[in-house]
C-alpha positions as CSV (number, residue, x, y, z in Angstrom):
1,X,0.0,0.0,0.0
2,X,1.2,3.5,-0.6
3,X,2.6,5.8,2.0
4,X,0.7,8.0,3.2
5,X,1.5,10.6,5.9
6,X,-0.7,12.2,9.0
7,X,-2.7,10.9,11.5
8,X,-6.1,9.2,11.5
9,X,-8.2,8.1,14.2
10,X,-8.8,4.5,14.4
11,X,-12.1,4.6,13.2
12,X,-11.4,6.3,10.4
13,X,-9.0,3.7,9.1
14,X,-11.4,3.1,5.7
15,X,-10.5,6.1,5.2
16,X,-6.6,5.9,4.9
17,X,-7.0,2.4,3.1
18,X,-9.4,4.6,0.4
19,X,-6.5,7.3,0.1
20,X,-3.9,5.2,-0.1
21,X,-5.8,3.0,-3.0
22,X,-5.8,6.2,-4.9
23,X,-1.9,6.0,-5.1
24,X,-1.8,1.9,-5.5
25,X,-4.1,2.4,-8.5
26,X,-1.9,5.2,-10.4
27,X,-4.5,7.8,-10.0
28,X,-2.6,10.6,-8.2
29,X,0.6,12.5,-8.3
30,X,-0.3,14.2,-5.1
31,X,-3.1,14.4,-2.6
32,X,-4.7,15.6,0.9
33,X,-7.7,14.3,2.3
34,X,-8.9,16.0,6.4
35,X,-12.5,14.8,8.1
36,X,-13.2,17.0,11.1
37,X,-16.6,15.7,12.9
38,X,-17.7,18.1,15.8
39,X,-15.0,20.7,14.4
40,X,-12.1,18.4,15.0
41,X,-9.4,16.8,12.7
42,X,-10.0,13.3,12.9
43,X,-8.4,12.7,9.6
44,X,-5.3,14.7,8.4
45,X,-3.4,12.8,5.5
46,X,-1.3,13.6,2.8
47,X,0.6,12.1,0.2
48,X,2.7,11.5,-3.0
49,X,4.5,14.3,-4.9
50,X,4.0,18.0,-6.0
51,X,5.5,17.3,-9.3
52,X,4.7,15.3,-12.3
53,X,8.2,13.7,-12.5
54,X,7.4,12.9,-8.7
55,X,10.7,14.6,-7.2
56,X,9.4,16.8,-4.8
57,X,7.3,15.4,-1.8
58,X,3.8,16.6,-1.3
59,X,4.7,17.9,2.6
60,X,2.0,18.8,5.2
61,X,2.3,22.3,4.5
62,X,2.0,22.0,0.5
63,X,-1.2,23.8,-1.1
64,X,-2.7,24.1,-5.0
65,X,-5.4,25.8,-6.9
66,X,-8.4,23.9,-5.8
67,X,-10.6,25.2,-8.3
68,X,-14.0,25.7,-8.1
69,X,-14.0,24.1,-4.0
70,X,-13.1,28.1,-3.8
71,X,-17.0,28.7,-4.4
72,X,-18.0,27.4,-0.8
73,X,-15.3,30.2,0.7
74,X,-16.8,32.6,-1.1
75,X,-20.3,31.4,-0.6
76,X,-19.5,31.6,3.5
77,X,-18.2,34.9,3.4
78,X,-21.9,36.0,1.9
79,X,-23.8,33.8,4.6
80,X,-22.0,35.6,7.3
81,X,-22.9,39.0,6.4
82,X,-26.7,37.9,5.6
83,X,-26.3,36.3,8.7
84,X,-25.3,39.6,10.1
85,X,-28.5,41.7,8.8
86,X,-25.6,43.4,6.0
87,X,-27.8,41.4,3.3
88,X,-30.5,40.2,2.1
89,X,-30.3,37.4,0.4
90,X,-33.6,38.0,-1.4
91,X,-33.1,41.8,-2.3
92,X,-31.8,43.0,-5.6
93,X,-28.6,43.1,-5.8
94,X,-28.6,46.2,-7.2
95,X,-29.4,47.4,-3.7
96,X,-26.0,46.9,-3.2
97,X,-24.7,47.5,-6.6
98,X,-26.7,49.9,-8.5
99,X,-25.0,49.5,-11.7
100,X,-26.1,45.8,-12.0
101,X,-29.7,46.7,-12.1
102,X,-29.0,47.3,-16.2
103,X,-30.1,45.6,-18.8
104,X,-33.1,43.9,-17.4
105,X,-31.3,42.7,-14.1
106,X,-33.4,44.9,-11.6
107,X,-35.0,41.9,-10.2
108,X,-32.0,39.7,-9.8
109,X,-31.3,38.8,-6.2
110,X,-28.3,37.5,-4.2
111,X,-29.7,34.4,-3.6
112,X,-29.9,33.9,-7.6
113,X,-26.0,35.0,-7.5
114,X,-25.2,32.3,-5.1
115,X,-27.6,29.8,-7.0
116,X,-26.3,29.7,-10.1
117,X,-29.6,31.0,-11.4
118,X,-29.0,34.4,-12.5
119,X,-28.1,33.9,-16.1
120,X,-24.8,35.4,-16.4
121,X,-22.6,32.0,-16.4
122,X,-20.1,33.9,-18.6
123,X,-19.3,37.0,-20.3
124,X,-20.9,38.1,-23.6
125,X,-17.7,40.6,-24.8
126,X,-14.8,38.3,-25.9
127,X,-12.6,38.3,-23.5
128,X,-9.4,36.8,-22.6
129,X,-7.9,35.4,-19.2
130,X,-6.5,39.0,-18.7
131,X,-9.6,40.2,-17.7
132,X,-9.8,37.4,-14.6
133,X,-7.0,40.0,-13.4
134,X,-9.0,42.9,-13.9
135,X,-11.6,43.4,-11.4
136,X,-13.1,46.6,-12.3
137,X,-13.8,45.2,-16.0
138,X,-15.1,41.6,-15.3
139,X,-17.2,43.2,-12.7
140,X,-18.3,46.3,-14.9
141,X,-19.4,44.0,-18.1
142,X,-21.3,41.6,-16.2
143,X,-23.1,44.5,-14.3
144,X,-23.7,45.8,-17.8
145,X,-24.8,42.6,-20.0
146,X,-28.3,41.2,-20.3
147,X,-29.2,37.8,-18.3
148,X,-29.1,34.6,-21.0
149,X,-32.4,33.1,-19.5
150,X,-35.0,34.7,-16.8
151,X,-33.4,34.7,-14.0
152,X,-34.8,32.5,-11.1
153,X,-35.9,30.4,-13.6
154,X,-33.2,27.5,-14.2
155,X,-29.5,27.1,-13.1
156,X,-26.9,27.4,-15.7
157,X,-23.2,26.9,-13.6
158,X,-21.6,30.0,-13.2
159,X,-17.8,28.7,-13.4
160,X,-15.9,31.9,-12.8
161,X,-18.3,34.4,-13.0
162,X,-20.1,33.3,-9.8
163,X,-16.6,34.6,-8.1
164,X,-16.9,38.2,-9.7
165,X,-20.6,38.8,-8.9
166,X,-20.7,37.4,-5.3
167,X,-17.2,39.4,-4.3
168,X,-19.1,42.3,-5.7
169,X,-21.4,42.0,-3.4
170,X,-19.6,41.8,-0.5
171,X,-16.8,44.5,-1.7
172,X,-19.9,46.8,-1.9
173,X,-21.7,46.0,1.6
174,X,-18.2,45.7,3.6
175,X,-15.5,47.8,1.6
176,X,-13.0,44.8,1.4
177,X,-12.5,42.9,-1.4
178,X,-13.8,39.3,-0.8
179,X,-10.5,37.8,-0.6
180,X,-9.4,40.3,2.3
181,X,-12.5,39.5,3.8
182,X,-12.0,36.1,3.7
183,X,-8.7,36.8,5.1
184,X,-9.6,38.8,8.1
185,X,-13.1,37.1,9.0
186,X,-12.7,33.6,8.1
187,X,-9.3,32.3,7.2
188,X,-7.5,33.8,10.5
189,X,-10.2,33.4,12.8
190,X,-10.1,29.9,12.1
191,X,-6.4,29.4,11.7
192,X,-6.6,27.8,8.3
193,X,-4.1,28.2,5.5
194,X,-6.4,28.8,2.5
195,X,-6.2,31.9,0.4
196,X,-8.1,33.7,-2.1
197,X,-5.4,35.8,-3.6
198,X,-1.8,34.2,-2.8
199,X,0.6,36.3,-1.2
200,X,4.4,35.7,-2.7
201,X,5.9,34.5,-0.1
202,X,3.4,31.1,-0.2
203,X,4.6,30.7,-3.9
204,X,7.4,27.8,-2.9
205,X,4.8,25.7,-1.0
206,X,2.6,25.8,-4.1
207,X,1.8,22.1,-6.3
208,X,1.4,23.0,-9.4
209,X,-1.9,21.3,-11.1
210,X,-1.3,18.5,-13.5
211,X,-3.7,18.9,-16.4
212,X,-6.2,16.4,-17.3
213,X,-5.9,15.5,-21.1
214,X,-8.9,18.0,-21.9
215,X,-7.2,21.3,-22.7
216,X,-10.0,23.4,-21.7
217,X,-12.5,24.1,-18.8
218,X,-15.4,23.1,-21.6
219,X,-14.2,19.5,-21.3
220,X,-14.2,19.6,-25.6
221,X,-17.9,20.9,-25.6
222,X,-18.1,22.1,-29.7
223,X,-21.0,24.4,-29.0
224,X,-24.2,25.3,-27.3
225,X,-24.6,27.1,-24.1
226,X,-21.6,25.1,-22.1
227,X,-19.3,26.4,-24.5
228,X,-21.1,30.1,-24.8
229,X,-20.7,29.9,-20.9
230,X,-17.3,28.2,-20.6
231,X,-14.7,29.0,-23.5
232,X,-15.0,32.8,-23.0
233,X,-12.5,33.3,-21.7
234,X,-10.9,30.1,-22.0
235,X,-8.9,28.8,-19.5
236,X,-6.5,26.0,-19.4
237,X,-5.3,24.3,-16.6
238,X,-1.6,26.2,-17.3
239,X,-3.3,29.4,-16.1
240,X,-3.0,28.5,-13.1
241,X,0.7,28.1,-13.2
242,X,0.9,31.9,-13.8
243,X,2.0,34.6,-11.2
244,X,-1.2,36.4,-12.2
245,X,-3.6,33.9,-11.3
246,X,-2.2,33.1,-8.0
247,X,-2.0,36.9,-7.4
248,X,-5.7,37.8,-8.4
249,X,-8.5,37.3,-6.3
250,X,-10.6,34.9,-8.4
251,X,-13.5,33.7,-5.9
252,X,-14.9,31.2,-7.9
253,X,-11.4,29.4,-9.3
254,X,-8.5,30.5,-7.8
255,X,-8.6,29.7,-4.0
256,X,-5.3,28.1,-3.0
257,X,-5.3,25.6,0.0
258,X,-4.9,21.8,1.0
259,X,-7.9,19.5,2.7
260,X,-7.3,20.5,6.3
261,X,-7.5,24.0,5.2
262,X,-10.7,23.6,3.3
263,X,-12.3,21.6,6.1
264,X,-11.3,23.7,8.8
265,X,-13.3,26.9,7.4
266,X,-16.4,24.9,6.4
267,X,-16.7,23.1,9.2
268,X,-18.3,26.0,11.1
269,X,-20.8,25.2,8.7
270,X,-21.0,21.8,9.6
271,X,-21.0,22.3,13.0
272,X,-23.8,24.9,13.3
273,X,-21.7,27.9,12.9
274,X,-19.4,27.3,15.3
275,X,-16.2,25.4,15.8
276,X,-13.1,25.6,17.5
277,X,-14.4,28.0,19.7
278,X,-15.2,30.5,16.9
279,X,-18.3,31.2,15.7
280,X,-19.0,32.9,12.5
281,X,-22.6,32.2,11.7
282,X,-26.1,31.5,14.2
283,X,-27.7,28.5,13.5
284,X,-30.7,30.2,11.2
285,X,-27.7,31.0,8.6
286,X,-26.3,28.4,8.2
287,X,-30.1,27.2,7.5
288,X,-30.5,29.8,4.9
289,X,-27.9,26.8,2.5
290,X,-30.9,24.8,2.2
291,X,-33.4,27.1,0.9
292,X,-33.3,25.2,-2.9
293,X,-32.5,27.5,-5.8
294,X,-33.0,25.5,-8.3
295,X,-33.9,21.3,-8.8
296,X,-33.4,20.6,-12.2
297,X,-31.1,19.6,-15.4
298,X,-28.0,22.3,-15.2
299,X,-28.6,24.7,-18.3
300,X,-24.6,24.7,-18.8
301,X,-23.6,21.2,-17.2
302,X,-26.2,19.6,-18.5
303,X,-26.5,17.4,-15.3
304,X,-29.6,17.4,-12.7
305,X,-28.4,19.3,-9.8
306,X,-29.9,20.3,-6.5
307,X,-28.3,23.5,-5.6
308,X,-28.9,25.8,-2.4
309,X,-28.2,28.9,-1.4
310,X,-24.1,28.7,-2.4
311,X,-23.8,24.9,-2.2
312,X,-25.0,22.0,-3.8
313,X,-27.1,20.0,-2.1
314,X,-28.0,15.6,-1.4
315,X,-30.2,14.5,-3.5
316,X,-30.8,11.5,-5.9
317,X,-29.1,13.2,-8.4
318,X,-25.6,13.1,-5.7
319,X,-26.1,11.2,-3.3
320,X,-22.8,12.2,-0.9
321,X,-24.5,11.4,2.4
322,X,-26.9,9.2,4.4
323,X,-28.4,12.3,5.9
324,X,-30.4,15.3,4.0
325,X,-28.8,18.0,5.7
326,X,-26.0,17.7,3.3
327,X,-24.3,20.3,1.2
328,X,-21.1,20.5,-0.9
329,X,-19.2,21.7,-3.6
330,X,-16.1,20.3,-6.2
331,X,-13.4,22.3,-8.4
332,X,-12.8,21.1,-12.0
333,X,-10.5,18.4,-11.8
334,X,-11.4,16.4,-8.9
335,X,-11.1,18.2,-5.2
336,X,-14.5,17.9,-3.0
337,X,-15.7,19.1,0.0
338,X,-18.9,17.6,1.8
339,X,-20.5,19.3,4.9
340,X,-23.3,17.3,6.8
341,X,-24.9,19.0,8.7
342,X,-26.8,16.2,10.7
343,X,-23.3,14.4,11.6
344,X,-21.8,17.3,12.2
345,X,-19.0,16.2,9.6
346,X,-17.0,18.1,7.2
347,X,-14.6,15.8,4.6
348,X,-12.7,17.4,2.4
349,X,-10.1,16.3,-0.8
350,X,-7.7,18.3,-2.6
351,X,-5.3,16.9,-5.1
352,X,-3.2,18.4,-8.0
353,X,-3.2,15.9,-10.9
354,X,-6.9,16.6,-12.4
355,X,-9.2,14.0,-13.1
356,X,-11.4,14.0,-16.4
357,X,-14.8,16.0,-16.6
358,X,-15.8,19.3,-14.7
359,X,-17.8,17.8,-11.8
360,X,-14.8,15.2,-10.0
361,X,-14.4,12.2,-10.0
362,X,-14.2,9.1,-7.7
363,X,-10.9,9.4,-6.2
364,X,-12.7,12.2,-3.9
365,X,-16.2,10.1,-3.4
366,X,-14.6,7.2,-2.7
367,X,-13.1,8.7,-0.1
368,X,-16.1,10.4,1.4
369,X,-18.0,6.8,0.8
370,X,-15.5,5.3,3.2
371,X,-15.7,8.2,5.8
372,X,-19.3,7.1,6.1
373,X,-18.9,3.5,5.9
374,X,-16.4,4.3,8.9
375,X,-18.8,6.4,10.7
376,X,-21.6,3.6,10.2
377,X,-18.9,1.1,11.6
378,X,-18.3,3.3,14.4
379,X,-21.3,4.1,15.7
């Protein structure tokens, strides 16, 4: 079996023996995997390398571009000012951001933002992946282009743009930029090394991603409205290798971290709003992830999804959990993060050789299968 490094509770010992399998079966360069139940690390594991020539050891300390697992940081930082009466979830967003209410968008809310449901799941200008660095424009053409569908009416996965409009929000309503925000009410609080906008002095503890075959974030869609949504601009993997992406805030893409860093933010989430002694949210916000946005075929996915307020939610369609009070999120490529709610759980998976496909694969659900089958065992 492959060596795998950390600690992990007895219980939890499916778990290892699913990690580890990962590596037996050739399916990962390097990887982290972290389970906190009750707010606790009961699972803290890492392993393999940081490079694709496999000369550098993935350490405890080593962190990558998860991808779109930055959406649930993002989605938090929101929650915890509508938690705090700062928004309303269900008002305009141009309450907040007066410019957005152009071009037929008066009516669409925040919760359509965080739901995927707005119908702005790209930008209509061609652009290129110069304006990811460019807050002022990405945020300045979305506010000004027309909605693709009525909003409210149908999801349609906002892959970037989701970033951009929800950090809008929150620049507007608390005058930092989401990833400062993050920063200064989430990430420190907590104690967890995950950042939205990397400082330089992180760079050397950085894994590069390994690409999947797929060159693009369209997965080789020819046409339609995933590619409309998807290939402008488009971005290859090799992006994030750049100085500019780990520099920009990108809210929706560019989140840099490991598993115990994405499970230590979102289990306050798990946990009620609380862990560790820090509390960030009342129990009636972290509710407010439930309230479904939309329960349908994905307009740009083209997959049935269950999403929430900011999170994905258990359903037939993905079923991550025994217990409905489940929420989560992946990044393109394969990293995963599953909050229950009920359990009180939080598992998280972050790796840097990408799987095929945009929505994982099942090196990160076989891991959450076996945290389960563990917990069942357990109890």
């Amino acid at each position: 079996m492959a060596e795998v490094h950390g600690k992990c509770d007895d219980r939890f010992t499916m778990v290892r023996d699913a990690f580890a399998s990962n590596f037996d079966q050739g399916l990962e360069v390097g990887a982290s995997v972290a389970v906190t139940l009750g707010g606790e690390l009961v699972v803290d594991l890492w392993g393999g390398h940081t490079d694709e020539a496999r000369t550098t050891p993935w350490e405890r300390d080593t962190i990558t571009n998860v991808w779109s697992t930055t959406k649930t940081m993002t989605a938090l930082c929101a929650l915890i000012l509508a938690d705090q009466g700062e928004i309303d979830l269900h008002a305009p967003v141009a309450t907040y951001w007066p410019e957005f209410a152009a071009a037929g968008k008066e009516g669409v809310t925040v919760a359509h933002l965080l739901g995927h449901t707005a119908g702005l799941p790209g930008w209509e200008e061609p652009v290129g992946p110069e304006v990811l660095y460019d807050w002022e424009r990405a945020t300045s053409l979305l506010a000004a282009q027309a909605p693709w569908w009525e909003p409210g009416t149908a999801s349609g996965y906002h892959a970037v743009t989701q970033g951009y409009l929800v950090g809008e929000v929150v620049r507007r309503v608390s005058g930092r930029s989401l990833g400062t925000f993050f920063a200064e009410e989430v990430a420190r609080p907590l104690g967890a090394d995950f950042h939205i906008g990397l400082p330089p002095e992180h760079d050397a503890r950085v894994a590069r991603v390994v690409p999947q075959p797929n060159p693009s974030l369209t997965g080789g869609a020819a046409g339609g409205m995933t590619a409309r949504a998807l290939s402008n601009p488009a971005i290859g993997a090799e992006e994030s290798w750049e100085e500019a992406w780990r520099r920009a805030e990108i809210p929706a893409a560019g989140g840099h971290g490991n598993a115990r860093s994405v499970a230590l933010v979102q289990s306050v989430l798990s946990c009620g709003g609380e862990a560790r002694g820090v509390r960030l949210l009342s129990e009636a916000g972290c509710d407010a992830v439930f309230e479904v946005q939309a329960d349908g075929v994905d307009l740009v996915l083209g997959i049935p999804l269950r999403l929430g307020t900011g999170y994905g939610l258990n359903s037939p369609h993905t079923p991550l959990s025994p217990n409905p009070r489940t929420c989560f999120w992946g990044g393109w490529g394969g990293s995963l993060v599953v909050n229950d709610l009920d359990a009180r759980l939080t598992i998280a998976y972050v790796m840097n050789r990408m799987g095929e496909g945009t929505t994982g694969d099942m090196r990160g659900v076989s891991v959450v299968l076996s945290t389960f089958a563990a917990l069942a065992g357990a109890g």
